[in-house]
C-alpha positions in Angstrom: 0.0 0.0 0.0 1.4 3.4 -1.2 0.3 6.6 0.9 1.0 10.2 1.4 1.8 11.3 5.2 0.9 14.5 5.6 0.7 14.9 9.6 -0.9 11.9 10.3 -3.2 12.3 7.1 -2.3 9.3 4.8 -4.9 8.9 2.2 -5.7 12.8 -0.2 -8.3 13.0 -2.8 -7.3 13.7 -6.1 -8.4 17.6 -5.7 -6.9 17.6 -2.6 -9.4 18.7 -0.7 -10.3 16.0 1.2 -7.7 14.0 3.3 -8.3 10.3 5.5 -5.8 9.6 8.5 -5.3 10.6 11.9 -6.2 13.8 14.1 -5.7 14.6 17.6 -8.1 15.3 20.1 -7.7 17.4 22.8 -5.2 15.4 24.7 -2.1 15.3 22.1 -1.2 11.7 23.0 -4.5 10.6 21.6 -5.8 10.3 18.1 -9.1 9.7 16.1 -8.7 8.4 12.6 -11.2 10.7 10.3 -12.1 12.2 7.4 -11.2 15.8 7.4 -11.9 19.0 4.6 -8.3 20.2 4.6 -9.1 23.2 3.5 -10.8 24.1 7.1 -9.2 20.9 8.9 -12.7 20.2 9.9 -14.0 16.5 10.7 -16.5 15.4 8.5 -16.4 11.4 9.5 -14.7 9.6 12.2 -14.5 5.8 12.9 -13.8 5.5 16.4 -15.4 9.0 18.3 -15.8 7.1 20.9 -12.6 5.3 21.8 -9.0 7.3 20.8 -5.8 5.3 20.0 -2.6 5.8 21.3 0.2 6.4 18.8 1.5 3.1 19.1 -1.6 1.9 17.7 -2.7 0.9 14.3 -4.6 1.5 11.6 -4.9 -2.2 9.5 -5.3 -2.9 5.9 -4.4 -6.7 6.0 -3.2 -9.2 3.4 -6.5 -10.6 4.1 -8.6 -7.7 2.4 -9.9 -6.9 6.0 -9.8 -3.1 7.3 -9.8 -2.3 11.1 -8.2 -0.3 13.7 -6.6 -1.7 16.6 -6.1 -0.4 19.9 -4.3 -2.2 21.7 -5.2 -6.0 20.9 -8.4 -4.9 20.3 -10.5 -4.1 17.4 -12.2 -0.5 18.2 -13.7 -0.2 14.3 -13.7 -2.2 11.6 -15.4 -1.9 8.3 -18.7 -4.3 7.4 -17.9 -5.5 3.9 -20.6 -8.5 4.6 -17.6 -10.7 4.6 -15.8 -9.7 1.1 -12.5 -9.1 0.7 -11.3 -5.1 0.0 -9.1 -4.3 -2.7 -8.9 -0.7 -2.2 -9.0 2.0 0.3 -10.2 5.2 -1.8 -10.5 9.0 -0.5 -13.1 10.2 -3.4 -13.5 14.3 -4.1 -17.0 13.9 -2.9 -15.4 13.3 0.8 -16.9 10.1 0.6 -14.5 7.2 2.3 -15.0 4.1 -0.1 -13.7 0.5 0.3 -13.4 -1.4 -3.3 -13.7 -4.9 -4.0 -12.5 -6.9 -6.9 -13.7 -5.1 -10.4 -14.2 -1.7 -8.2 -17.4 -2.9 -6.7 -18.2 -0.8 -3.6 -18.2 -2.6 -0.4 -18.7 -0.2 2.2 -19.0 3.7 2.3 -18.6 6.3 5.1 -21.8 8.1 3.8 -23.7 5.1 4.6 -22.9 5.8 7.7 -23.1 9.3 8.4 -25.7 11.2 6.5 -23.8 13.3 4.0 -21.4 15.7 5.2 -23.0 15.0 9.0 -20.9 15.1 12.1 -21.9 14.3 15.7 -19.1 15.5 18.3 -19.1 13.6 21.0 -20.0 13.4 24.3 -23.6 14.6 23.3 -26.7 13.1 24.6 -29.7 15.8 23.9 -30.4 15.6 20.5 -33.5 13.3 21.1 -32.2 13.2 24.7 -31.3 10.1 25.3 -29.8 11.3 28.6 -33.4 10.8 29.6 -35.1 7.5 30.8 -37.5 8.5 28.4 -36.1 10.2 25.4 -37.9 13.6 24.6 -37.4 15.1 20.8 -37.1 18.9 20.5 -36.9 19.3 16.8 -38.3 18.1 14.0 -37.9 19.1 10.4 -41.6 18.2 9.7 -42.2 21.4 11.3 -40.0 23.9 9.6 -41.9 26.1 7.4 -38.8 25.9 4.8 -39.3 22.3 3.9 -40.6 21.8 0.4 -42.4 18.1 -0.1 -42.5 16.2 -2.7 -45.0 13.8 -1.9 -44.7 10.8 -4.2 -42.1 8.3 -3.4 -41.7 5.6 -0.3 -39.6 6.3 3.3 -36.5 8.5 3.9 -33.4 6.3 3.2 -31.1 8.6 2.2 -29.8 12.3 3.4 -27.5 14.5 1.7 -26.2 18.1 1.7 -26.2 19.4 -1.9 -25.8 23.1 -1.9 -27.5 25.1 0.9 -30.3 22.4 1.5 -30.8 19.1 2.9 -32.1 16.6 0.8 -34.0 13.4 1.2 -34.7 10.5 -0.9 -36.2 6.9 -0.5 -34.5 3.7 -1.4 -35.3 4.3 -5.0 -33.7 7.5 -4.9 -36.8 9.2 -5.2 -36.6 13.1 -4.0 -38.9 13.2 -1.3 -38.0 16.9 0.5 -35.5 19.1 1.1 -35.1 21.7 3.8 -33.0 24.9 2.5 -31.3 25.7 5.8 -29.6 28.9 4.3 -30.2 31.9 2.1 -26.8 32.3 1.1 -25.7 33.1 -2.6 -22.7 30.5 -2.3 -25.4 26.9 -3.2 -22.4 25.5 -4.9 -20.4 25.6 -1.4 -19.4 22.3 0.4 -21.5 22.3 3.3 -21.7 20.2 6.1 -24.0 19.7 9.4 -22.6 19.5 12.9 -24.5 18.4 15.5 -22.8 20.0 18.6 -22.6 19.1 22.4 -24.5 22.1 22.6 -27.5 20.6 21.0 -27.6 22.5 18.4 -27.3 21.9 14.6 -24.8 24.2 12.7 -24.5 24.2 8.9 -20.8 25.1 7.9 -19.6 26.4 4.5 -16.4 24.7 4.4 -15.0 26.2 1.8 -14.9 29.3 3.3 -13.3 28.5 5.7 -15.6 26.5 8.1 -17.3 29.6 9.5 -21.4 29.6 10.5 -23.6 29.6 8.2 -26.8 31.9 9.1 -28.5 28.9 10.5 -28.6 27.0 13.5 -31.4 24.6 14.5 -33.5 25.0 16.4 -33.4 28.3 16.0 -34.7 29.2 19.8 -31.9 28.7 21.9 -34.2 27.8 25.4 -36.0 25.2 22.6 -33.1 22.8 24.1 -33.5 20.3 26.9 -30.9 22.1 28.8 -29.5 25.4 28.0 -30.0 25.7 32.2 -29.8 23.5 34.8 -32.6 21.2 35.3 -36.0 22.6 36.7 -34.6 26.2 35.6 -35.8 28.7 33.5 -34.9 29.8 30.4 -35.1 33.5 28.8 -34.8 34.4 25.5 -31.5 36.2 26.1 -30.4 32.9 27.3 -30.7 34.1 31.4 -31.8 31.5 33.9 -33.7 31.8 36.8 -35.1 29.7 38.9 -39.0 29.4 39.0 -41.0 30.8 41.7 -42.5 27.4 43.0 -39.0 26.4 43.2 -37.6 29.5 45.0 -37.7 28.3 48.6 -36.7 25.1 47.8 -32.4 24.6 48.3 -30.5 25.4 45.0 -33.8 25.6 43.3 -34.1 21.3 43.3 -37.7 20.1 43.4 -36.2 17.3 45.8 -38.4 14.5 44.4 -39.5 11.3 46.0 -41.5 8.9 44.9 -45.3 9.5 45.2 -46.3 5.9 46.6 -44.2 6.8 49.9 -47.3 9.2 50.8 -44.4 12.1 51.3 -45.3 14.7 48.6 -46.9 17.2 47.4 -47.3 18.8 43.8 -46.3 22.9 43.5 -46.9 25.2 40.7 -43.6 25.7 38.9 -45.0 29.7 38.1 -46.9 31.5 35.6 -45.9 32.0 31.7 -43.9 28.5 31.5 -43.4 26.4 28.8 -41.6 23.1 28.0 -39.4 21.6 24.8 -40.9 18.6 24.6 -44.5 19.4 24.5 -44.8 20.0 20.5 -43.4 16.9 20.1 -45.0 13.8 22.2 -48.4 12.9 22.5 -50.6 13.5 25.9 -50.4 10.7 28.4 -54.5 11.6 28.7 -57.0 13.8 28.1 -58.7 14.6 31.5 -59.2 18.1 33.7 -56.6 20.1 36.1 -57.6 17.6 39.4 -57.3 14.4 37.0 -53.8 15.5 35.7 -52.8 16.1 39.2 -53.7 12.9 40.3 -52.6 10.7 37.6 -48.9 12.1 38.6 -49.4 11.6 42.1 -50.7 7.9 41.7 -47.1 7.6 39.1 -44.2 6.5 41.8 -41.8 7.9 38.0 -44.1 11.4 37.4 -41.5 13.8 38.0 -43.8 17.2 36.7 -46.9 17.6 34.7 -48.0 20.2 32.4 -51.7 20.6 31.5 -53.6 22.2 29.0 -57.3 23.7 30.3 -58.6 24.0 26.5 -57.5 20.6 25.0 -57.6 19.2 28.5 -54.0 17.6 27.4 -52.3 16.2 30.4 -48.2 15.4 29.8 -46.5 13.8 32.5 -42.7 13.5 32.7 -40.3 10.9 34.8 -37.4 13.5 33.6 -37.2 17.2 33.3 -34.5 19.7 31.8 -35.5 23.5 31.4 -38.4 25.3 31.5 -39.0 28.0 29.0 -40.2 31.5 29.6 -43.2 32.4 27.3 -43.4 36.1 27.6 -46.6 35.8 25.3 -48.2 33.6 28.5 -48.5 30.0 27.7 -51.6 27.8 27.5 -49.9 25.2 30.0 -50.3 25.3 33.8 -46.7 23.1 35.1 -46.5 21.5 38.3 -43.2 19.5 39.8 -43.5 17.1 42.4 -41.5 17.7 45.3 -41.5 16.2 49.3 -44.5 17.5 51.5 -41.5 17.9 54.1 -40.4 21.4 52.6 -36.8 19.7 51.8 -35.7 18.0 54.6 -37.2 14.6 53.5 -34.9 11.6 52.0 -34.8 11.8 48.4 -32.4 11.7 45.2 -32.9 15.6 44.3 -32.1 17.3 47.5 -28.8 18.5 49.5 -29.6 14.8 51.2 -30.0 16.3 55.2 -32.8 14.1 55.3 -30.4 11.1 54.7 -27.4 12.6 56.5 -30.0 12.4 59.9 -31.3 8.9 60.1 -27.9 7.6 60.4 -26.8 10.1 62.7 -29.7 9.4 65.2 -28.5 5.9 64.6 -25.3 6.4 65.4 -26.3 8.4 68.8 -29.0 5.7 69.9 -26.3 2.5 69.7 -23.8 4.7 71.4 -25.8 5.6 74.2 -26.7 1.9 74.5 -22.7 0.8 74.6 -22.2 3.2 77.1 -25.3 2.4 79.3 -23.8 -1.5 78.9 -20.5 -0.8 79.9 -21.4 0.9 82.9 -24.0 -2.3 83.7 -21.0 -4.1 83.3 -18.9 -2.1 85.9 -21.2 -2.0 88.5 -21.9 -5.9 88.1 -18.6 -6.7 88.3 -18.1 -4.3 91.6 -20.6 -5.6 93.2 -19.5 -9.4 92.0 -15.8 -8.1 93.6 -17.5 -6.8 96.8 -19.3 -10.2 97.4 -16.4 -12.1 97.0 -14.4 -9.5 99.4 -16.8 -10.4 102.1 -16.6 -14.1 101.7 -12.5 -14.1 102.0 -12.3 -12.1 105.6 -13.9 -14.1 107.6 -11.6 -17.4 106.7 -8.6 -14.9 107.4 -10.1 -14.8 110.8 -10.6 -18.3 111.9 -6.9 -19.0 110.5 -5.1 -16.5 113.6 
């Protein structure tokens, strides 16, 4: 095999502006073997985000037509070729990573597996939160008022950026929709999407230069599940405050428990709030204020509720990230379960003084019995000594 090594990157395109090889992270003794637009040095594809090799490990092409890199002895990424042997490695001007077989047959494809010019950074967990027990979507495409449908055709089974829009097709290659994510002049631009740690989606022009684009989805920064801490709430200028139901609670934690202990009590979370999730899941019933209320209560995992009085929608949640602060006044009335005991109660949320004290008072109660034990013990054993005391004198006696 015959490569160009061009700090770490061992594999060009023929128009050079693609390159395959390997890139640092942010500890220098580590590396992640990518695809990366040398123009802007950004990562457009990477095999193994999740585990970084050392130096000393390797990056195999093997007699065997097999492609995988080691770390250590073990495989962290290898290519799927369904068995069949690879010919070729090839770094295409598309940015497209391709593996040949015999007669130039395509075996596998990074495209395949990374929507078209997609990137996921890692260490990111919100985008359909999956950080939650239940995961709870905050965008969707199908509600962007700059998708155009095209209405004939089968299921999305294929993404691509072409231009400034995203493009969809079905397993026909059928165009199905596209989504233009930017009003910029440059179409012909190589763009690619970036899902950041953030949460957000960020559409780059590499070519010049990898800066923004004028989009970033969603477009509402507090639409996130959390741009604040958890039970906060967010403003539009991206300020958080805690709510007012939460205010006298410690660090502004609703100090949950669960309802089947009989130790809590819902509270209003304030007026004007509104949550990320609720455009995009379906209610968990239809029923008034008191039936929403108690349908939480009798749900040991309801962690807050939000219900609407005109559809008489009732949303229950086992997690919760950040409220949002509708200055227009929201439709949704929010409660948040919290313990009846005002915070000093055992439970996961809280600064845990409620758990700190049961083993103190433990502590105190077997301490106090040691000590009344060892004095028992004393005073049996002085009055044991005594006996025997006045047992021995009088034999003492007879013997002068």
């Amino acid at each position: 095999m015959t490569w160009i090594n061009l700090n770490g990157l061992f594999l060009i395109s023929n128009s050079s502006n693609f390159a395959f090889g390997f890139s640092t992270t942010q500890d220098a003794t580590q590396f992640l073997l990518v695809v990366v637009h040398t123009g802007s040095s950004k990562v457009i594809w990477s095999a193994n985000r999740g585990s970084p090799v050392s130096s000393s490990d390797k990056f195999i092409f093997g007699e065997d037509g097999k492609v995988s890199l080691q770390k250590g002895d073990a495989v962290v990424w290898t290519a799927d070729t369904g068995g069949k042997r690879v010919s070729a490695v090839e770094m295409q001007d598309s940015g497209n990573l391709v593996l040949l077989g015999n007669g130039g047959s395509v075996l596998w494809q990074s495209f395949e597996t990374s929507y078209r010019y997609t990137y996921i950074e890692p260490g990111f967990c919100r985008w359909n939160e999956t950080c939650f027990q239940t995961p709870q979507p905050y965008w969707s495409i199908q509600k962007e008022s700059r998708m155009i449908i095209n209405k004939d055709g089968g299921k999305v089974a294929v993404a691509s950026l072409s231009g400034n829009s995203w493009r969809f097709y079905d397993g026909n290659k059928v165009f199905l929709s596209q989504f233009i994510f930017s009003d910029s002049s440059d179409a012909n631009g190589t763009w690619i999407a970036v899902l950041g740690n953030d949460g957000f989606i960020s559409f780059y022009n590499l070519d010049d230069g990898g800066s923004d684009s004028q989009t970033k989805i969603p477009s509402d920064p507090c639409s996130r599940p959390e741009p604040c801490d958890a039970h906060y709430v967010c403003s539009g200028n991206n300020v958080c405050q805690c709510p007012l139901g939460l205010s006298d609670r410690p660090n502004c934690q609703a100090e949950v428990v669960s309802s089947c202990d009989g130790s809590t009590e819902l509270v209003s979370a304030g007026d004007r709030l509104n949550y990320f999730a609720l455009g995009f899941v379906p209610p968990s019933s239809r029923t008034d204020l008191e039936g929403c209320k108690s349908a939480c209560h009798g749900n040991c995992s309801c962690l807050a509720f939000f219900f609407q009085s005109s559809s008489g929608n009732c949303f229950l949640f086992s997690d919760i990230g950040s409220f949002q602060n509708s200055h227009a006044g929201s439709s949704f009335v929010a409660y948040i379960k919290v313990s009846s005991d005002g915070g000093s109660g055992s439970n996961a949320g809280g600064d845990g003084s409620g758990k700190k004290s049961f083993p103190i008072v433990v502590i105190i109660v077997i301490g106090t019995l040691i000590v009344i034990c060892g004095l028992l013990y004393m005073a049996f054993r002085y009055h044991r000594k005594k006996e025997e005391d006045a047992r021995i004198s009088p034999l003492h006696l007879r013997r002068r």
